[in-house]
C-alpha positions as CSV (number, residue, x, y, z in Angstrom):
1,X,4.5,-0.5,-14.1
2,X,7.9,0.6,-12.5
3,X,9.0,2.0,-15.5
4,X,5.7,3.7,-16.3
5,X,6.3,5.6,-12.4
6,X,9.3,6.8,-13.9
7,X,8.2,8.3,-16.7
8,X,5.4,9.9,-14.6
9,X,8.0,11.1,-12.6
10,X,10.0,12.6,-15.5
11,X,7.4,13.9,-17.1
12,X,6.5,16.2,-14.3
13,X,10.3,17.6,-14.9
14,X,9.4,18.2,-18.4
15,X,11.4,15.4,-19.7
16,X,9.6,13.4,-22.6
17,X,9.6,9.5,-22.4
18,X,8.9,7.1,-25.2
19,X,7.6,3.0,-24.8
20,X,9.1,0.5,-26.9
21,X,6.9,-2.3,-26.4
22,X,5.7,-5.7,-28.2
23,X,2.5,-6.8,-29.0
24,X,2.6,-9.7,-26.3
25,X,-0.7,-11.0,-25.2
26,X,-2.2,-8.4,-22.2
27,X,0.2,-5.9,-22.8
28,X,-0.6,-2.3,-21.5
29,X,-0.1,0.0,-24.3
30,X,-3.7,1.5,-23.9
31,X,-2.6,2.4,-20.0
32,X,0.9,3.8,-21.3
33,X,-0.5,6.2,-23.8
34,X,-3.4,7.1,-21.3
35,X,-0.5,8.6,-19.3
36,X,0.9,10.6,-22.2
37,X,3.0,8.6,-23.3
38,X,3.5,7.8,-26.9
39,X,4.6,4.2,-27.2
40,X,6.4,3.0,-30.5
41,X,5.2,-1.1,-31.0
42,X,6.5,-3.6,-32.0
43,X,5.1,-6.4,-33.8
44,X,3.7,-9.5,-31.9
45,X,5.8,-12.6,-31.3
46,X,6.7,-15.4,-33.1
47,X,3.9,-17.8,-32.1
48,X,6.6,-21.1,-32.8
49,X,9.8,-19.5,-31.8
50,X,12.3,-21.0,-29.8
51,X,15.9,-19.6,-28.8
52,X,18.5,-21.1,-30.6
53,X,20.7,-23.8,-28.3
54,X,23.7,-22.6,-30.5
55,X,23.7,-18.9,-28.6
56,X,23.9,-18.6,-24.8
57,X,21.0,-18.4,-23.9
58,X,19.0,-16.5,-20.7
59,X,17.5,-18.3,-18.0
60,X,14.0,-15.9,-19.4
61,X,15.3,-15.9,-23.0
62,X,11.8,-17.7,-24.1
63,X,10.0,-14.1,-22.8
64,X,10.8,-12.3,-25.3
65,X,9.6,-14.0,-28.1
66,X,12.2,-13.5,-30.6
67,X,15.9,-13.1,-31.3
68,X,17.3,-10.8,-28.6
69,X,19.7,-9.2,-31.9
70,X,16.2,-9.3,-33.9
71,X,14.9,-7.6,-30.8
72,X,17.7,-4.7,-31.4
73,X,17.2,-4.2,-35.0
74,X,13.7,-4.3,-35.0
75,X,13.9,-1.3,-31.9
76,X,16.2,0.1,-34.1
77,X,14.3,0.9,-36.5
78,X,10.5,2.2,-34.9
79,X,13.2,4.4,-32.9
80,X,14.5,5.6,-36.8
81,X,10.8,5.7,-37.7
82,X,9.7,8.5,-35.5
83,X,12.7,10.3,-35.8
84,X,14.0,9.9,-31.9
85,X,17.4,11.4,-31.8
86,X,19.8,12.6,-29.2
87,X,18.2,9.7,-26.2
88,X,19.3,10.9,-22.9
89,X,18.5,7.9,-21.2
90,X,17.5,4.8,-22.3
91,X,16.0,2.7,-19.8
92,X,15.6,-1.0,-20.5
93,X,13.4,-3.7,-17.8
94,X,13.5,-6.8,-19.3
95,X,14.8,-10.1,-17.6
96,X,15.7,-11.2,-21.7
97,X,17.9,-8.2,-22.6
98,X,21.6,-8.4,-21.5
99,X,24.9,-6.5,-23.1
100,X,24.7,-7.9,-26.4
101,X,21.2,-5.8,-26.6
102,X,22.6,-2.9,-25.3
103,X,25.8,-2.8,-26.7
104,X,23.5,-2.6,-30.3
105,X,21.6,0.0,-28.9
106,X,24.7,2.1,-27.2
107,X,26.0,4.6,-30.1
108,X,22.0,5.8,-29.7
109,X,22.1,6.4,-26.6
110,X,24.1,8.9,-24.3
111,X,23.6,7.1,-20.7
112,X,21.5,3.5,-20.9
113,X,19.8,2.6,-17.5
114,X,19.2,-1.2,-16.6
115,X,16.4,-2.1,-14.1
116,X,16.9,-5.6,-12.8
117,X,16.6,-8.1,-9.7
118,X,18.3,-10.8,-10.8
119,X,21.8,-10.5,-11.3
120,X,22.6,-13.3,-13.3
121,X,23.6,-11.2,-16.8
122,X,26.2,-8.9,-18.4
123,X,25.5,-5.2,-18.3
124,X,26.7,-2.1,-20.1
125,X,24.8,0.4,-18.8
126,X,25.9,4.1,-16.8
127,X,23.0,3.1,-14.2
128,X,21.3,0.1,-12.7
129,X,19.0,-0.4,-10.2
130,X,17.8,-3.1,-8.3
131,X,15.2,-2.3,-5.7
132,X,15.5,-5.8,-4.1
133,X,15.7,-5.6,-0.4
134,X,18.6,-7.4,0.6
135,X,20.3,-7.1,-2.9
136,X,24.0,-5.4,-2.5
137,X,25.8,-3.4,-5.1
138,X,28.8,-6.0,-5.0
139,X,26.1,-8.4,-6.9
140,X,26.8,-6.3,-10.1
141,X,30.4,-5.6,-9.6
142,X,31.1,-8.3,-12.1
143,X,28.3,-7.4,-14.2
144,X,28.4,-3.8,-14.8
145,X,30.9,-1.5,-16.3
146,X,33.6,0.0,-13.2
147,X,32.0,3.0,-13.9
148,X,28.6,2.2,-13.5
149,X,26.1,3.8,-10.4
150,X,24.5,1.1,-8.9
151,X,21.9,1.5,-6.8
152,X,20.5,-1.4,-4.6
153,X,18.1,-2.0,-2.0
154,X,14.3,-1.5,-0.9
155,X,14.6,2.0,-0.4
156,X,14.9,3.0,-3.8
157,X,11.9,1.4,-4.7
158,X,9.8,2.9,-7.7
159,X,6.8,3.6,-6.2
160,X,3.8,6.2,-7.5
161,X,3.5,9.4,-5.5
162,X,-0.3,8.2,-4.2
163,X,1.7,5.7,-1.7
164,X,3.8,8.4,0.2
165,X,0.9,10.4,0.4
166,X,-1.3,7.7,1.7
167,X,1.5,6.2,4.6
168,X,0.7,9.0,7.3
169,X,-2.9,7.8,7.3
170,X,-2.2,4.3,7.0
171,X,0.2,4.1,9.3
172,X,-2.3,5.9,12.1
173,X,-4.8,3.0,11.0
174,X,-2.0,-0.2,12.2
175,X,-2.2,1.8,16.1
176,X,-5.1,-0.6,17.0
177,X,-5.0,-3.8,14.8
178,X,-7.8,-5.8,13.9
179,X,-9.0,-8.3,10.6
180,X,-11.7,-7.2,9.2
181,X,-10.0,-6.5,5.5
182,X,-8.3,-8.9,3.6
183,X,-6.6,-8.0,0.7
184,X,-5.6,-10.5,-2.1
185,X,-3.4,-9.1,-5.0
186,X,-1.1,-11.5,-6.6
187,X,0.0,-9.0,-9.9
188,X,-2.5,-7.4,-12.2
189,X,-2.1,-10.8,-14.8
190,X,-1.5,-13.7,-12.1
191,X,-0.8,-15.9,-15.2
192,X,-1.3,-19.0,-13.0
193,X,-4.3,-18.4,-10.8
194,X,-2.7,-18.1,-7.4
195,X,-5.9,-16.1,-6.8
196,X,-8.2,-18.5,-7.1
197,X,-6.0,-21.3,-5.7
198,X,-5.8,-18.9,-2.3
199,X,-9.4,-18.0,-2.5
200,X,-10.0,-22.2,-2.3
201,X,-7.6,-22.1,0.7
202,X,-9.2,-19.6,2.9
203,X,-12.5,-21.3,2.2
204,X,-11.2,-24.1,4.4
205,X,-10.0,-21.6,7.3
206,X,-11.6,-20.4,10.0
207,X,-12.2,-16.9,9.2
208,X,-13.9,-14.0,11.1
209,X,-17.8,-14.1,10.1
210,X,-17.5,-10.3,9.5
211,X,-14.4,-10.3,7.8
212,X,-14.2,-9.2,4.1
213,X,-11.7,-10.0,1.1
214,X,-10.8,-7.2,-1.5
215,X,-9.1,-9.2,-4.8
216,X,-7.7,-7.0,-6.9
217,X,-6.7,-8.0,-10.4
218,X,-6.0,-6.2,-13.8
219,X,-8.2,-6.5,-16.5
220,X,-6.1,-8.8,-19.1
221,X,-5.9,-11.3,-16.2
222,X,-6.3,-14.7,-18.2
223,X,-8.4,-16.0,-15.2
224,X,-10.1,-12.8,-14.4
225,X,-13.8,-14.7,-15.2
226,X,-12.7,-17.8,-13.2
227,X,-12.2,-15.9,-10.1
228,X,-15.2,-13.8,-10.3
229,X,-17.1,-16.8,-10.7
230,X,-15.3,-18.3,-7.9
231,X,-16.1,-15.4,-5.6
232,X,-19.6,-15.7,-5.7
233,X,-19.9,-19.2,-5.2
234,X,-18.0,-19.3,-1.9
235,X,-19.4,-18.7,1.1
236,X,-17.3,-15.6,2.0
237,X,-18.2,-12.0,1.6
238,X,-15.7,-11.4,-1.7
239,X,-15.3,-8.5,-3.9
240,X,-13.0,-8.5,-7.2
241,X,-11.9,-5.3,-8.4
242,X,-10.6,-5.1,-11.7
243,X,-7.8,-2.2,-13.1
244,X,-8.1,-0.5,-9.9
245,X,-6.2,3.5,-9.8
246,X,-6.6,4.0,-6.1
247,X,-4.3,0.8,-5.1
248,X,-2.9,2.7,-2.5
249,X,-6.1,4.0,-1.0
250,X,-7.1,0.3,-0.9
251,X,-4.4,-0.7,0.9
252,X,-4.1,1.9,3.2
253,X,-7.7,0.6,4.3
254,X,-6.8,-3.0,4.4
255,X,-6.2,-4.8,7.4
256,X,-3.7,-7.5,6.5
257,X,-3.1,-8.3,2.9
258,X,-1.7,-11.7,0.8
259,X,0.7,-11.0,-2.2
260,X,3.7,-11.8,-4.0
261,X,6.8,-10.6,-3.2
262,X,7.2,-8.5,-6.3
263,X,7.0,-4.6,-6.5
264,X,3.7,-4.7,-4.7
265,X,5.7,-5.4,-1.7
266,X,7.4,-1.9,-1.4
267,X,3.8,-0.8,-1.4
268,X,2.7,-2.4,1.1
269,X,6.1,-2.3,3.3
270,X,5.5,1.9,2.4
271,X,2.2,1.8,4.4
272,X,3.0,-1.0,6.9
273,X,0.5,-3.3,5.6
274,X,0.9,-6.3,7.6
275,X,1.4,-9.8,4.8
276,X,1.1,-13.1,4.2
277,X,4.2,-13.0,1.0
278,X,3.8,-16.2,-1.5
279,X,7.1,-15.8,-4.0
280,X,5.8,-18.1,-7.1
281,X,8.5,-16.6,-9.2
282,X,12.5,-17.1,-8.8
283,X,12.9,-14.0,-9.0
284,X,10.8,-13.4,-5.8
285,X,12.3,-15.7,-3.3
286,X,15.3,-13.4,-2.1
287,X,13.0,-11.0,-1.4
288,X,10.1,-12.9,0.8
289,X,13.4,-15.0,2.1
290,X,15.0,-11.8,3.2
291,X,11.8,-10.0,4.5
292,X,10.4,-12.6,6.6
293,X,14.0,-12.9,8.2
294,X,13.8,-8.9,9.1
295,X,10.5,-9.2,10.7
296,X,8.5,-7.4,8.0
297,X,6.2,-9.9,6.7
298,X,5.4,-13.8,7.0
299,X,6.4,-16.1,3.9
300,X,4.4,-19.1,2.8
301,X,4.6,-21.3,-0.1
302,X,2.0,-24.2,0.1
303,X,-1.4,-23.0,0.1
304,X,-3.3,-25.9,0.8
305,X,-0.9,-27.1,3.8
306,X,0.6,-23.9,5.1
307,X,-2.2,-20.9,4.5
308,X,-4.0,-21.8,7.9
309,X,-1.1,-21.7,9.9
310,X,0.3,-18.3,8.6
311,X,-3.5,-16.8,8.9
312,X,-3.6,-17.6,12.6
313,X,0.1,-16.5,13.1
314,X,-0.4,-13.3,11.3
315,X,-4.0,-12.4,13.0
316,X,-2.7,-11.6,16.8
317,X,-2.5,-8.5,17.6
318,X,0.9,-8.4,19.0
319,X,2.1,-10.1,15.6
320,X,-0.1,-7.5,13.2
321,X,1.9,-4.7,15.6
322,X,5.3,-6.3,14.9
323,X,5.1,-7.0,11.0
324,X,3.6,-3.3,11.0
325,X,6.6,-1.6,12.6
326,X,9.1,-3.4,11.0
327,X,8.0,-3.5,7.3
328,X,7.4,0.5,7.3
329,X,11.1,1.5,8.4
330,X,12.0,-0.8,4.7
331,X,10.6,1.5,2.2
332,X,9.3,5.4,3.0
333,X,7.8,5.7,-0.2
334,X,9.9,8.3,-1.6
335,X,12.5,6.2,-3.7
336,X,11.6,7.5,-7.3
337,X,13.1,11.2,-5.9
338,X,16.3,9.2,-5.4
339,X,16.4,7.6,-8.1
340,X,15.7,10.7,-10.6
341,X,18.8,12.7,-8.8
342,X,20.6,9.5,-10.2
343,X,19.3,10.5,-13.5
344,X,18.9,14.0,-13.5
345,X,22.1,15.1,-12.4
């Protein structure tokens, strides 16, 4: 989704972008190409692969589903295939792609551009970014090229132009506090259900009778079914919406909202939506560790033991004020202007 903004973004500088993506299960080629992009696929996964313990392997090795030097050639050659010459930028997001990937990929290229949050792999790349709030450039020093730009930090975020636009109004909305709208969105897949484990939770709190929950998941979430079955049977007022393109409006309108602390966090920092932040992934804890610490958000990682708490923390007003204030100065919404002067220079 970060790199789709992006290639919104170009795109209304008259720059073209291609997709290389594989046929994993729920990918979003249909989405990509319904934003003009044309996206050059490759094929599916192996469905018995396993990276070989004779390479050095990546922590997220496994995502990718093949060879990362099979990964190259076969790029390689759908690249060849169409005839793309002369690449400005390439721009590669993938926790399983390191140096050796790019370095194949380099003489094609005349500037590569690495989007990352971890910082635990080998770079060689003109730009990187990592929109982690707390991250510092000195992370990469040792990672990139001497010569690289490196761009750190919250406030380039890659955000759509919809949440800048709606901050103004959202922001006016957080003057007098109240919790009336809950949002739950824990990614557009939530592989693992956090939905419906949250949904469980809050059925054991003691909610406002009036209050309402907005879930909002994509539509290739494996337990998309599950949790609109779920919603119905509970005894809270509960509606799912599914592949939503007016997140921002939604939020905006929301009173407080639950999420991971992924990219959906700059969101919701850019319109000082007051959250409860669960970080199921690694590669989330920095952020909701580093958030929670500035004031901008409260960070909870046992559902069934800790969600009560945090809900009755997060509901005074004083606190809903505080969160409010202090997430909004994190991210203004405009980061994917400072990030194209990077690129467009």
């Amino acid at each position: 989704m970060r790199c789709l903004t992006l290639a919104n973004a170009l795109k209304e500088k008259n720059n073209q972008s291609y997709f290389i993506c594989r046929q994993h299960q729920g990918h979003l080629t249909e989405l990509i190409e319904g934003n003009g992009h044309k996206v050059l696929v490759l094929p599916a996964p192996y469905k018995t692969w396993i990276p070989s313990s004779g390479n050095k392997l990546l922590p997220h090795a496994k995502w990718l589903g093949i060879d990362m030097l099979d990964d190259a050639e076969q790029s390689l050659k759908v690249l060849d295939a169409e005839n793309i010459q002369a690449i400005d930028y390439l721009v590669i997001d993938h926790y399983a792609l390191d140096m050796r990937w790019e370095n194949k990929l380099k003489p094609y290229a005349k500037n590569i551009m690495v989007i990352d949050d971890l910082a635990d792999r080998q770079h060689n790349c003109e730009l990187l970014l990592d929109q982690t709030f707390g991250r510092s450039e000195k992370d990469y020093k040792k990672l990139a090229p001497q010569e690289c730009t490196i761009l750190t930090g919250s406030q380039y975020a890659l955000l759509r132009p919809e949440f800048a636009r709606w901050r103004e109004y959202s922001l006016k909305r957080r003057t007098k506090p109240e919790f009336k709208k809950l949002l739950i969105a824990m990614g557009g897949v939530d592989p693992d259900n956090y939905t419906g484990k949250i949904l469980q939770g809050l059925n054991l709190c003691k909610l406002p009778k009036d209050l309402v929950i907005t879930v909002v998941l994509g539509k290739t979430a494996p337990y998309l079914n599950r949790v609109k079955e779920l919603a119905m049977s509970l005894p809270l007022s509960i509606n799912v919406e599914v592949g939503v393109d007016n997140m921002a409006e939604i939020m905006a309108n929301s009173d407080i909202a639950i999420g991971a602390a992924g990219t959906t966090t700059w969101e919701r920092c850019c319109l000082g939506l007051p959250s409860l932040i669960f970080a199921w992934a690694e590669n989330q804890k920095m952020c909701g560790v580093n958030l929670e610490k500035q004031g901008g958000g409260i960070l909870f990682n046992d559902i069934k033991n800790d969600l009560e708490k945090k809900i009755i923390l997060i509901t005074k007003v004083e606190k809903l004020k505080e969160i409010s204030e202090k997430c909004r100065l994190l991210c203004d919404g405009q980061g994917i202007k400072k990030v194209l002067k990077g690129i467009l220079k």
